[in-house]
C-alpha positions as CSV (number, residue, x, y, z in Angstrom):
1,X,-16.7,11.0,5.6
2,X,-17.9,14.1,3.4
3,X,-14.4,15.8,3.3
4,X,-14.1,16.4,6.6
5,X,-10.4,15.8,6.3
6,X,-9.4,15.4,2.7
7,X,-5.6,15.9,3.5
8,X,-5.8,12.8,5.7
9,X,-7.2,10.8,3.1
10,X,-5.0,11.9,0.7
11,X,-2.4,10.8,2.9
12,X,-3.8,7.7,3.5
13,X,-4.2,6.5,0.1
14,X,-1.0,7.6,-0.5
15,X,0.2,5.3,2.8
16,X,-1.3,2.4,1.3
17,X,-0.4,2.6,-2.4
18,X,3.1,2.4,-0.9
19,X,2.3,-0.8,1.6
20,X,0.5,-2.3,-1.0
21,X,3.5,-2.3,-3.9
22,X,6.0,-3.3,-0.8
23,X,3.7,-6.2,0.1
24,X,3.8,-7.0,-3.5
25,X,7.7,-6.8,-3.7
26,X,8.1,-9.0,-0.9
27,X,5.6,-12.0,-1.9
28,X,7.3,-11.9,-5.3
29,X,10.7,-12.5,-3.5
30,X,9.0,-15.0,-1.3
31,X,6.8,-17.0,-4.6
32,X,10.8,-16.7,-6.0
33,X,12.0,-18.6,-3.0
34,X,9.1,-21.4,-3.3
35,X,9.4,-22.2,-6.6
């Protein structure tokens, strides 16, 4: 895991940041619906 591929990592951090905040969009629109 010592930086054998930091670009990759980068990348995926990068990845997930993005999945996380549209994850996060889409149960706010969903909690909106419930209540």
């Amino acid at each position: 895991m010592d930086g054998s591929a930091p670009e990759k990592t980068q990348f995926q951090d990068i990845m997930t940041e993005s999945v996380l905040k549209e994850i996060q969009d889409i149960i706010e629109v969903v909690e909106g619906y419930e209540v």
